[in-house]
C-alpha positions in Angstrom: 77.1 119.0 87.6 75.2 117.0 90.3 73.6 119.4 93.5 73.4 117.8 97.1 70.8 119.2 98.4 71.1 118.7 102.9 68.4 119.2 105.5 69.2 121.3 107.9 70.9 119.1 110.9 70.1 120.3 114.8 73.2 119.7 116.7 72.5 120.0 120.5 75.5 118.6 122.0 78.3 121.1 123.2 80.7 122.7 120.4 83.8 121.4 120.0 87.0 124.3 119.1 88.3 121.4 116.9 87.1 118.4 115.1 89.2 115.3 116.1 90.0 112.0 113.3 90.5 109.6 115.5 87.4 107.4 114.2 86.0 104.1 115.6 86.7 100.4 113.6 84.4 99.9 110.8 81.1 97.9 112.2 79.7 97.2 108.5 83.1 95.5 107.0 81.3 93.7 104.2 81.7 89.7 104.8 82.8 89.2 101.8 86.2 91.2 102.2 86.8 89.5 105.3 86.8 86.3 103.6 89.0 87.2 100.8 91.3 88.5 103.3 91.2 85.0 105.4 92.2 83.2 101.9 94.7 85.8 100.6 96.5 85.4 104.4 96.3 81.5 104.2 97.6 81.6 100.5 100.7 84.1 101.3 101.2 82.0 105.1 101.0 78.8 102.6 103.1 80.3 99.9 101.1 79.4 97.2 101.6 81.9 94.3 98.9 80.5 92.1 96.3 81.1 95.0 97.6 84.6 95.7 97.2 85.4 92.1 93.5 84.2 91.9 92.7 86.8 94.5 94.4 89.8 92.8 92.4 91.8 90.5 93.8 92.8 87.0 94.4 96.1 86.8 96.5 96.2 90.8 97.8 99.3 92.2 100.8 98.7 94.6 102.2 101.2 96.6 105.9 100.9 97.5 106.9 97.5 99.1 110.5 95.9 100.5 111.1 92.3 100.6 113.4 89.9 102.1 113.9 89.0 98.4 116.2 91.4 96.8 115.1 90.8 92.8 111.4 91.1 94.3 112.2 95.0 95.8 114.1 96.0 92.8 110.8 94.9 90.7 108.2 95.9 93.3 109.6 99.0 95.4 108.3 101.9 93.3 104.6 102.5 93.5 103.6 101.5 90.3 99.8 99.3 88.6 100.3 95.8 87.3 98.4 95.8 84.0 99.8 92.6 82.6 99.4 88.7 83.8 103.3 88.3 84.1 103.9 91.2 86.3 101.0 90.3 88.4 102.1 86.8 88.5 105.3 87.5 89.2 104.0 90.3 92.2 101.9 87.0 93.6 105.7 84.8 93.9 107.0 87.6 95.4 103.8 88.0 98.0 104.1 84.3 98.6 107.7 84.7 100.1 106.6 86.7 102.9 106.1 86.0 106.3 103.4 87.5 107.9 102.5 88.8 111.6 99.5 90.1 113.4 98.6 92.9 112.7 97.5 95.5 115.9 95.9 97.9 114.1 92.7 98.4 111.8 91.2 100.3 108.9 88.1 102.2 108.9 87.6 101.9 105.3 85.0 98.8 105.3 86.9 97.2 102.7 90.3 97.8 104.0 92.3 95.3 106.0 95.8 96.0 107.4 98.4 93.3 107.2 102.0 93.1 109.3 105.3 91.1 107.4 108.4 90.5 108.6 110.6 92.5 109.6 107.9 95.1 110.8 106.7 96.1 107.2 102.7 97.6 107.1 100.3 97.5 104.2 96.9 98.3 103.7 95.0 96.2 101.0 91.7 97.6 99.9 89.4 94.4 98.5 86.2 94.6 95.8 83.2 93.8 96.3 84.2 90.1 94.8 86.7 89.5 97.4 89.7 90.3 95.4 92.6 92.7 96.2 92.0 96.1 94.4 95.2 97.6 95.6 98.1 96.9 97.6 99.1 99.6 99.7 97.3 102.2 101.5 96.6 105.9 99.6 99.7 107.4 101.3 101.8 104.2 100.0 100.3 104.1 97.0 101.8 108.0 96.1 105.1 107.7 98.3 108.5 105.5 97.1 108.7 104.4 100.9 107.4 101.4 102.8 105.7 101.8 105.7 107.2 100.3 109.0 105.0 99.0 112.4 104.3 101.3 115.3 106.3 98.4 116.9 109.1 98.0 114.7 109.1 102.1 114.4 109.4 102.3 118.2 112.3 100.0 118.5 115.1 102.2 116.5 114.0 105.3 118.8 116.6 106.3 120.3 115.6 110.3 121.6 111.6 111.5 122.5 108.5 109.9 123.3 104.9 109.8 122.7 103.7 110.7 125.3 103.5 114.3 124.7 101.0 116.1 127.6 104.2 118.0 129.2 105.2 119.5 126.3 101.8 120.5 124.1 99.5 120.9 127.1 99.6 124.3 127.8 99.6 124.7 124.2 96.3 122.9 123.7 94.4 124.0 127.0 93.5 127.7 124.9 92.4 125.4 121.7 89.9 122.1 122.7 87.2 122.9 124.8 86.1 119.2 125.0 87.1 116.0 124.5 90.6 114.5 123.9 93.1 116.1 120.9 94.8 113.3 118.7 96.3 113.0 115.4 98.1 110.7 112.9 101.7 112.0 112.5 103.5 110.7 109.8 107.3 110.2 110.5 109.9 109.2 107.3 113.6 108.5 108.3 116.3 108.5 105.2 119.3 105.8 105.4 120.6 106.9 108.0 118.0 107.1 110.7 117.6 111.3 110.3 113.9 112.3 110.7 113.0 113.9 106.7 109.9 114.9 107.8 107.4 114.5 110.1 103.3 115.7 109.0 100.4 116.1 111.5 96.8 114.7 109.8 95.0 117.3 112.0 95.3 120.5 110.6 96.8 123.9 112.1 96.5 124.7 115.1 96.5 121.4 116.4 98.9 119.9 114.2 101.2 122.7 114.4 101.4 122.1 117.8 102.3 118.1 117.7 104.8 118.8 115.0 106.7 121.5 117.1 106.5 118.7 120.4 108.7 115.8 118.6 111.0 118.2 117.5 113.5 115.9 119.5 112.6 112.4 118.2 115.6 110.5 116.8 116.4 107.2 115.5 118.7 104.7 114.3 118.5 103.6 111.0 116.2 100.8 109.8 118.6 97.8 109.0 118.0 94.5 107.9 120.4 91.8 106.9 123.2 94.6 106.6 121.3 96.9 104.1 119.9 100.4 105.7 117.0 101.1 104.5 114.7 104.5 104.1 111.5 104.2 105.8 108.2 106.2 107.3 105.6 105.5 109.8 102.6 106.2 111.3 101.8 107.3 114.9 98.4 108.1 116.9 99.0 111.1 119.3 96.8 111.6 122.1 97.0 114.1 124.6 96.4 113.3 127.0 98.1 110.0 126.5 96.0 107.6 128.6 93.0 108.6 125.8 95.0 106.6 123.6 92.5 103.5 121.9 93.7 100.4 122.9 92.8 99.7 119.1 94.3 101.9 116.7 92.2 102.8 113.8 94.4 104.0 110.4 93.0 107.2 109.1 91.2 107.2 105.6 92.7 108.2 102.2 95.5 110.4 103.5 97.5 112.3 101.0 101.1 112.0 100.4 102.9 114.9 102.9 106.6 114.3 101.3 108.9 111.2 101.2 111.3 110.5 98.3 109.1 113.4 96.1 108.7 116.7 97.5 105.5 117.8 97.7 104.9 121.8 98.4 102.3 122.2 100.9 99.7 125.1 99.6 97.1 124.0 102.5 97.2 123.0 105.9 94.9 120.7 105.4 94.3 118.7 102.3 95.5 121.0 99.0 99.0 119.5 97.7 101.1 120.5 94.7 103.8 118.0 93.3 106.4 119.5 90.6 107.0 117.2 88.3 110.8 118.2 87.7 111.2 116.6 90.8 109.3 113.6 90.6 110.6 112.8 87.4 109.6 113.1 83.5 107.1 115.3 82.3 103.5 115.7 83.7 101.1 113.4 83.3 98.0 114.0 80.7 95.3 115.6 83.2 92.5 113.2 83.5 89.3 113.4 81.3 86.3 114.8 82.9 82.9 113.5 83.5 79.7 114.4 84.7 78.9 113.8 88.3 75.9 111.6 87.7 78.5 109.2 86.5 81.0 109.0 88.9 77.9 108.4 91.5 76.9 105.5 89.9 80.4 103.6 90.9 80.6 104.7 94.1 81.0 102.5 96.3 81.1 103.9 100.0 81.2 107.3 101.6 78.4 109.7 102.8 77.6 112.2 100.1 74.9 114.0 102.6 77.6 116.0 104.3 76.1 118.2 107.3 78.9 121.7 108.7 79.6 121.3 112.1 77.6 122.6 115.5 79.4 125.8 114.8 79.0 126.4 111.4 75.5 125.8 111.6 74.5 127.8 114.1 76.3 130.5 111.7 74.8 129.6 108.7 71.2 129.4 110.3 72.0 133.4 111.7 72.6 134.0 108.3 69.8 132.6 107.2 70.9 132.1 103.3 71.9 128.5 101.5 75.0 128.0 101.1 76.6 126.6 98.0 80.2 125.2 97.7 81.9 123.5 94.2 84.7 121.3 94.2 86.9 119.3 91.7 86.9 115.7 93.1 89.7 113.0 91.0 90.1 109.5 91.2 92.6 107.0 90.9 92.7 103.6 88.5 91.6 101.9 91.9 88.9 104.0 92.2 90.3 105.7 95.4 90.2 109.8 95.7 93.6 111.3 94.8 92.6 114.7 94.8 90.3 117.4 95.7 90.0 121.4 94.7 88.0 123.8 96.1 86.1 125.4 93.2 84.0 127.6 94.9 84.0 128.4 98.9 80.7 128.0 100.9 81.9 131.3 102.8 82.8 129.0 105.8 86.1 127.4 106.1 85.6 125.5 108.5 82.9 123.5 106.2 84.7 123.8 103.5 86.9 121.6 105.2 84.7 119.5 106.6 83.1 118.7 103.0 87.4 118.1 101.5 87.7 115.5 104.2 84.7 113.5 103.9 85.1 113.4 99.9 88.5 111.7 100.5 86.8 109.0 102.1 84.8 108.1 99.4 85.7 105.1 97.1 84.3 103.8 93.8 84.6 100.7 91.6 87.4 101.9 88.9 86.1 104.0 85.7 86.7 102.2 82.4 88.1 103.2 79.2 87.8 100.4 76.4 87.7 97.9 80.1 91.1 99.8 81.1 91.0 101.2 84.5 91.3 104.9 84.4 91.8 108.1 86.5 88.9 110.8 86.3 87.4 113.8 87.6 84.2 115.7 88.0 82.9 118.7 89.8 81.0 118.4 92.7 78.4 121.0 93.9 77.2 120.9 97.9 73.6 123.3 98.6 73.1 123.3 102.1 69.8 125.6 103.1 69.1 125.7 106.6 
């Protein structure tokens, strides 16, 4: 078990009621993953399968994807990691028959790049350190048997609501934020049929209790292409008020699956989920071995381990004058993204225990090996903060 031991952190700006995610674009996107996007976007705008496929790493993680080929969504439209040459061969021809469009929004994962296909379909590709595709889908995707639609092409079936919200969740927010702007990424799934199945705030409660309750009257038609209606979510960037929107929209990092075709039973607001396996389908998966901290750190890849509690909570924990310790169970995917975190042991302060959940899901390592077979794994983490 691996202590962080943080320096106290002297915050003199004024305290904010709640702590906003809207984040800037990443400045320190390594050049290398920009390049390997450029190539994998010339390959798959040249549809040249053998090209894609020399930029796809072996083990790939795909999240759920539609394409205008029918034989290619049947094959590739449940989340699923490509282990063998054929299937990632075969995943590379059905890349190659997309059409893509620009994309107006960004990751701030530095290795992350969003890309736009027609007909308004949005994935987020992750890259290595060598310039090749690690995974095919954001984290959401990657967990959820739904693709993920444009804020354009989302817009365009809307038939009742808007977002601009600041009638309807001002008064509500006034009592709340005591500076700065409120915002959150609200993820909205439509079945078939165009009926809203659920709709999840990233910020938690209060604030995303409140822009859940505002778009209680958002409709839609359904999402149809060439005569087949298809089941789809999205993602949308509240602000309130709306003229704070970005004009650049910057996708959140590592957000959990909050329901689509599995349901998920929400034990916290904020990042704790529960899936039951009845209802995703077969029996549970073997729980992932774990390992020491020590080695987990040595494949990590980015995210801030030196994790400081907010204005707030330090001025509380400095009262107190005591350390404060906090433990968690941290798991990671075959693509060596976070898929889970568990509060082991509180710090005594929510609102850092919090803090410290959200920054560890937007760490990211290289993938841990088994006989050179990506593989999921967990540790414990342990967080000593002494003012």
């Amino acid at each position: 078990m691996k202590r962080l031991v943080l320096a106290a952190l002297l915050v003199s700006s004024p305290a904010l009621a709640v702590k906003l995610t809207v984040r800037p674009p990443p400045s320190n996107q390594p050049a290398i993953a920009a390049d390997g996007n450029a190539r994998l976007v010339s390959a798959i705008r040249g549809h040249d399968p053998k090209a894609i496929a020399a930029l796809l790493e072996r083990p790939l993680a795909h999240g759920a994807l539609w394409f205008p080929d029918a034989a290619c969504t049947r094959r590739f439209g449940q989340p699923a990691t490509l282990t063998t040459e054929a299937d990632v061969q075969a995943f590379a021809r059905c890349l190659a028959t997309l059409q893509l469009d620009t994309t107006t929004r960004q990751s701030t994962h530095p290795l992350d790049v969003v890309l736009t296909y027609k007909p308004g379909v949005e994935v987020e590709l992750r890259f290595t350190l060598a310039g090749k595709v690690a995974s095919f889908g954001g984290d959401w995707a990657l967990a959820s048997a739904t693709p993920m639609l444009t804020a354009q092409a989302f817009e365009a079936l809307r038939k009742t609501g808007t977002t601009n919200l600041d009638a309807a969740i001002g008064s509500k927010l006034d009592y709340v934020v005591t500076n700065g702007s409120p915002a959150t990424w609200l993820r909205v799934c439509l079945d078939a049929k165009g009926n809203v199945t659920s709709a999840h705030a990233a910020e938690p409660a209060p604030v995303g209790e409140i822009f859940e309750a505002a778009v209680a009257d958002w409709s839609f038609r359904p999402f149809i292409h060439r005569g087949t209606a298809i089941a789809i979510c999205s993602s949308s960037l509240l602000s309130y008020p709306a003229a704070s929107a970005p004009s650049v929209e910057v996708l959140p990092p590592l957000a959990p699956p909050p329901g689509g075709a599995a349901k998920v039973e929400i034990k916290d607001k904020v990042r704790e989920y529960e899936f039951e396996d009845d209802e995703i389908g077969g029996p549970p998966p073997t729980a992932p071995p774990n390992v020491p901290a020590t080695v987990l750190e040595a494949l990590r890849i980015t995210g801030n381990k030196i994790i400081a509690p907010d204005p707030v909570t330090l001025q509380a924990i400095t009262s107190a004058k005591r350390r404060v310790v906090g433990s968690f169970k941290l798991c990671i995917g075959t693509t060596g993204r976070v898929t889970s975190t568990q509060l082991l042991k509180t710090t005594g302060f929510t609102a850092y225990d919090r803090k410290l959940e959200r920054e560890m899901r937007t760490w990211s390592y290289r993938p841990y090996l088994v006989n050179r077979v990506a593989s999921p794994v967990c540790t414990a983490m342990t967080f000593v903060y002494a003012p």
